[in-house]
C-alpha positions in Angstrom: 0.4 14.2 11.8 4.1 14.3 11.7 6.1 13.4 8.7 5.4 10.1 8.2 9.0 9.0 6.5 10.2 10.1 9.6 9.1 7.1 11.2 10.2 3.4 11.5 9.5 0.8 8.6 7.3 -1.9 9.0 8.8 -5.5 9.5 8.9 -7.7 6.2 6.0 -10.3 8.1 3.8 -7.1 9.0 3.1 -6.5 5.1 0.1 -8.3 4.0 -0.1 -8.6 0.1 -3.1 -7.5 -2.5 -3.5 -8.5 -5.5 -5.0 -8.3 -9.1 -4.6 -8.6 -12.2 -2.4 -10.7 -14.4 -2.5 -13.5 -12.3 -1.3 -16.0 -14.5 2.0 -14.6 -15.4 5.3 -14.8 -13.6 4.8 -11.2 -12.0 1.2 -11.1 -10.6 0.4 -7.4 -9.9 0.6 -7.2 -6.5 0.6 -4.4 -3.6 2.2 -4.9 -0.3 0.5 -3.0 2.9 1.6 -2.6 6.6 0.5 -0.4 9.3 3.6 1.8 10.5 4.1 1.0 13.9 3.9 3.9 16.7 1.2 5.5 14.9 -2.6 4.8 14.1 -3.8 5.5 10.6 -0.3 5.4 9.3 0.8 2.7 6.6 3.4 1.8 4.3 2.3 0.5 0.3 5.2 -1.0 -2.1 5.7 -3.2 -4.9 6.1 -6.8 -4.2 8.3 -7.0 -7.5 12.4 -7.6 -6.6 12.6 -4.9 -9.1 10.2 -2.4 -6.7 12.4 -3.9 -3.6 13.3 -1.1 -0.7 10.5 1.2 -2.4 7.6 2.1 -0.3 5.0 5.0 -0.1 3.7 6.6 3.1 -0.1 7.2 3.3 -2.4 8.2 6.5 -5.8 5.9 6.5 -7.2 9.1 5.1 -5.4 9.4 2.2 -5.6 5.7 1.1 -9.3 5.9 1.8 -9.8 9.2 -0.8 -7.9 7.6 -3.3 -9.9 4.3 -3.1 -13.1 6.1 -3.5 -11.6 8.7 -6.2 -10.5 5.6 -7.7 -13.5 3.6 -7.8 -15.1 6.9 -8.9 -13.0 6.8 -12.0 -13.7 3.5 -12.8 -17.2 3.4 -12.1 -17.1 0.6 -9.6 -19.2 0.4 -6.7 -17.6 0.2 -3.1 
C-alpha cells in the first residue's frame, strides 16, 4: 500500500464520530473516522476536540482491525 499521508484528506461530512466515555461533561471522548478516498481499506482517525483540530492518523482496515482485537484483548472484552 503506498504511503497513506500521501493521499488526499477526507471531507469534514465524510467523518462519522464514536464515542465513549465521559459523556456528561463538556468534552465527551470522542473519535472521528473517514475512509480516505481513492483507496479501499484506507482511513483517517482524529480527535473531535478544537484542541486535537487538523490532527489525524492514517490507518489501513488492517491495522485498525489488529488494534481493536489487541485492544479488546487487553481489556478482556469480548468482540
Amino acid at each position: 500500500m503506498k504511503d497513506l499521508y500521501s493521499l488526499p484528506a477526507a471531507q469534514d461530512n465524510e467523518f462519522k464520530s464514536l464515542c465513549g466515555g465521559n459523556l456528561n461533561g463538556e468534552h465527551e471522548s470522542c473519535v472521528d473516522v473517514a475512509a480516505l478516498p481513492g483507496v479501499e481499506g484506507a482511513f483517517a482517525v482524529r480527535d473531535n476536540k478544537p484542541e486535537g483540530a487538523g490532527i489525524e492518523l492514517r490507518f489501513t482496515a488492517g491495522e485498525l482491525d489488529d488494534f481493536a482485537r489487541g485492544w479488546a484483548q487487553k481489556r478482556g472484552l469480548a468482540l
